[in-house]
C-alpha positions in Angstrom: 16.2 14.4 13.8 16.9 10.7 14.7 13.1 10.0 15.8 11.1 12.9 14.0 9.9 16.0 14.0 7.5 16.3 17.4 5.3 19.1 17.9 7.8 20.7 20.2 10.3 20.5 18.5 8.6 22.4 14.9 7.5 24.8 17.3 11.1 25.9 18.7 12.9 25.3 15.2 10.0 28.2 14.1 8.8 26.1 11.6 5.7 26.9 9.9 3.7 24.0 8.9 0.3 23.9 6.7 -2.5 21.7 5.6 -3.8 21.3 2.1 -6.9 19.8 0.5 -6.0 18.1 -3.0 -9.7 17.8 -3.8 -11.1 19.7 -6.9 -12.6 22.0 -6.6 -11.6 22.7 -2.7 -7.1 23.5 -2.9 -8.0 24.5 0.4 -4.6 25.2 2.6 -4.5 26.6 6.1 -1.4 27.1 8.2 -1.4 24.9 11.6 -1.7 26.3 14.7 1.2 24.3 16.2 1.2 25.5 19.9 -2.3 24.4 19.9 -2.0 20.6 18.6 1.3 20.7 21.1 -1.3 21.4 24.0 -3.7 19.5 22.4 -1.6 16.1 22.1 2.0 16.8 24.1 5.3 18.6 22.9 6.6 15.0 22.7 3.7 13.7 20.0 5.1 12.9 16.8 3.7 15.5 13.8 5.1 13.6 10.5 2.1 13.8 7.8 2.4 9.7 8.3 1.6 9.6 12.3 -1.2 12.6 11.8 -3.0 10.5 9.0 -6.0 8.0 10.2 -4.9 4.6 8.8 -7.3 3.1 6.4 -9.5 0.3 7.5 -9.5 -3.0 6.2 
């Protein structure tokens, strides 16, 4: 996709998308509830792991 993936458009490719922790002892992983974020922030939102992830603060 020429811009990224949106939340839309995961949602009607049926792509299943999930969440992990790399924290010991956590490894916690939970499958995203897509339509929800789409609701949540638009079908047009951008959902790449680098636009969902708080920038750090210098």
């Amino acid at each position: 996709m020429a811009k990224g993936w949106t939340f839309q458009s995961l949602i009607d490719s049926k792509m299943i998308v999930s969440a992990h922790c790399h924290y010991a002892p956590c490894y916690h992983s939970h499958v995203l509830d897509l339509v929800k974020l789409r609701d949540r922030f638009g079908p047009d939102a951008p959902a790449m792991a680098d636009d969902l992830i708080p920038e750090a603060k210098m």
